[in-house]
N, C-alpha and C positions, 0 to 999 in steps of 0.2 A: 504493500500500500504506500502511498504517498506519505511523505512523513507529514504529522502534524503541525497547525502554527500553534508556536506558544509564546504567550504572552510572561514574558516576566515582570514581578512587580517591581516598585522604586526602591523598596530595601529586599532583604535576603528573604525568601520565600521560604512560609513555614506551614502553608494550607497549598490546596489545587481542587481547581474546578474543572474537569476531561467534561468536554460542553458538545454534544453530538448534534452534527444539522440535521435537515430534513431533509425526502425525497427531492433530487435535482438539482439540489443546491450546494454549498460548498465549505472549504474550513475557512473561508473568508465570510459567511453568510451572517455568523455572531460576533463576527469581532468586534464594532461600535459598542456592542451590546456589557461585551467582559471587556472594552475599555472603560466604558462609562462605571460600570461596576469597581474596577479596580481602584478610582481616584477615592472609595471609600472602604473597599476590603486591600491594604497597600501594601499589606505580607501576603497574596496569594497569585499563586502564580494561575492563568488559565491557558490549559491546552486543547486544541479546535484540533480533531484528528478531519481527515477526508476520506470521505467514500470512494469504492472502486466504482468506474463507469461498467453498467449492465443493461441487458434487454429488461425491460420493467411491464410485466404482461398488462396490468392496469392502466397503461399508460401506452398500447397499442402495439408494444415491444419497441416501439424505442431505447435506444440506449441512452442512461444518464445516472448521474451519482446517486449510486442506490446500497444503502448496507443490507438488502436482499430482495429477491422478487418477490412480487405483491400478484397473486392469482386474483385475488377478489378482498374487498374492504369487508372484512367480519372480525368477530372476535375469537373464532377457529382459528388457530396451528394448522389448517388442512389450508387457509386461505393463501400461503406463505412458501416459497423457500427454506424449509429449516434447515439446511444444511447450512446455507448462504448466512441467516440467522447466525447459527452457534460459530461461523467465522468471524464475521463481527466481532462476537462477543467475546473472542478470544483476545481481538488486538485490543480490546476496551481492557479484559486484563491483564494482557502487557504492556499495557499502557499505565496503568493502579503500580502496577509491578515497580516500572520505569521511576515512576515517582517515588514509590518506596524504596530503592535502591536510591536515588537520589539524595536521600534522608527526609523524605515527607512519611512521616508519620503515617498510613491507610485508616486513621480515624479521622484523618481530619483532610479527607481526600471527598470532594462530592463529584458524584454524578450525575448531568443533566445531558438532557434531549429532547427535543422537539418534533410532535411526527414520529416519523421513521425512526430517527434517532433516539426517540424518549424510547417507543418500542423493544430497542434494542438496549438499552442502559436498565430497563424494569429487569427485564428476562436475565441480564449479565447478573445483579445485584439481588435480586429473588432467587435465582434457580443455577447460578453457576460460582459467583466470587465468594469466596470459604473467608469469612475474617469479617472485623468491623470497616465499618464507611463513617463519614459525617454525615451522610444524605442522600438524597436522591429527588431532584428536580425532574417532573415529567411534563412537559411543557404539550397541551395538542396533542397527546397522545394516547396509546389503547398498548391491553398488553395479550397479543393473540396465545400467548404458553403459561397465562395464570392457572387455566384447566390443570396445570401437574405442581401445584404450591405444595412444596414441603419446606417448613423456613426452620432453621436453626436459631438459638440464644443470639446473633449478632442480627439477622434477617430479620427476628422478631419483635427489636428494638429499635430501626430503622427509622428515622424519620423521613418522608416522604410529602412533600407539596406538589396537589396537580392543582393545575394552572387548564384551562377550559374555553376557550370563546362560547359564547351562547350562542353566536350563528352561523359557527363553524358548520362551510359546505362541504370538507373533505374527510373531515373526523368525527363524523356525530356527537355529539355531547355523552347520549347514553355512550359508546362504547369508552370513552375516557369514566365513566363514570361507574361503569362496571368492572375495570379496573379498579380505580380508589376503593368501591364496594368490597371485592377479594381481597383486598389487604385487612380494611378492616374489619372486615366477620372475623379476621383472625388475631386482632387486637393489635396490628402495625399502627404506633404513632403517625395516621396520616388525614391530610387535610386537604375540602376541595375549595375551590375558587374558583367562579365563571367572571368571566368579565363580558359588555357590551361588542363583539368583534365578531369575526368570523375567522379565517384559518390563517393568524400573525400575532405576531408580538405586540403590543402597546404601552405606552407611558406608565400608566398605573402599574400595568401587571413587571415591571423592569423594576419601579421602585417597591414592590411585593416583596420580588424576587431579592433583592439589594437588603430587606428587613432582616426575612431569612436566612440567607447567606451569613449577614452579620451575625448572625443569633449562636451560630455555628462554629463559625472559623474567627469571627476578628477578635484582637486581643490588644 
């Protein structure tokens, strides 16, 4: 894969935010987003991995940055690539890895994605990464492999912010929402939030996101 951009803070970096894009878009797509962020979180460092270019069935087979093909928008594992899935989710953990070699602590390491990318960051941190997180940000996004939830003492402590548009035409509300649901039937520290939008970022939902983070990481 392409390497990451990473952003380093203005002193020595003691947190990290690994910040996944969405369908078609790129590790340039958040950066305004975890610069604006960093002039207040100013020990964390954020790393923007990139997607490989692929045929994307839902999207006609076209090829474009995709961390797996998408058969059909549901909340099925049958709707999806899972192979393409659990590679992903591999470099999301050698990426955790990367950082804890580094000397960042993996508690105070978060996880966010948007879309595709949230998708893929639920599944890494519910069903694959062994160990504690600070978080996990699920920006516009569904998690199609909560159907196989086994969560362990670190997974079941997790805290977890979904973030929602209410007139999101690409990601239904219910399916982000049916996600948050399976965390918490299972008593996962997690919280939802819709805002007035459809399938993007906005102002409020940035300085949400900016609360939380600090809640987490800043010292």
């Amino acid at each position: 894969m392409t390497l990451p951009l990473i952003l380093e803070p203005p002193v020595a970096a003691d947190a990290c935010v690994i910040w996944l894009h969405g369908l078609g878009a790129d590790r340039h797509d958040f950066e305004p987003v975890a610069r604006l962020l960093q002039r207040r979180l100013s020990s964390v460092r954020f790393v923007l991995p990139q997607a490989p270019s692929r045929p994307v069935t839902i999207n006609g087979g076209w090829s474009m940055p995709s961390w797996y093909d998408i058969l059909a928008m549901s909340p099925s594992a049958r709707s999806i690539d899972e192979d393409q899935l659990e590679e992903s989710s591999r470099h999301v953990i050698e990426l955790i890895e990367a950082q804890r070699d580094a000397g960042i602590d993996p508690a105070r390491i978060v996880l966010a994605g948007f879309s595709q990318g949230g998708a893929v960051v639920l599944h890494t941190a519910f069903l694959r990464w062994q160990g504690p997180l600070a978080g996990v940000l699920a920006l516009s996004t569904y998690a199609p492999t909560f159907t196989r939830l086994e969560l362990d003492a670190d997974q079941a402590h997790l805290p977890v912010l979904h973030l929602h548009g209410r007139h999101d035409e690409v990601v239904p509300p219910a399916l982000g929402r049916a996600a948050h649901d399976a965390l918490a039937a299972r008593s996962v520290p997690v919280e939802w939030q819709e805002y007035p939008m459809g399938h993007e970022v906005i102002a409020d939902e940035i300085h949400d996101i900016g609360l939380w983070l600090a809640e987490r990481l800043a010292r």
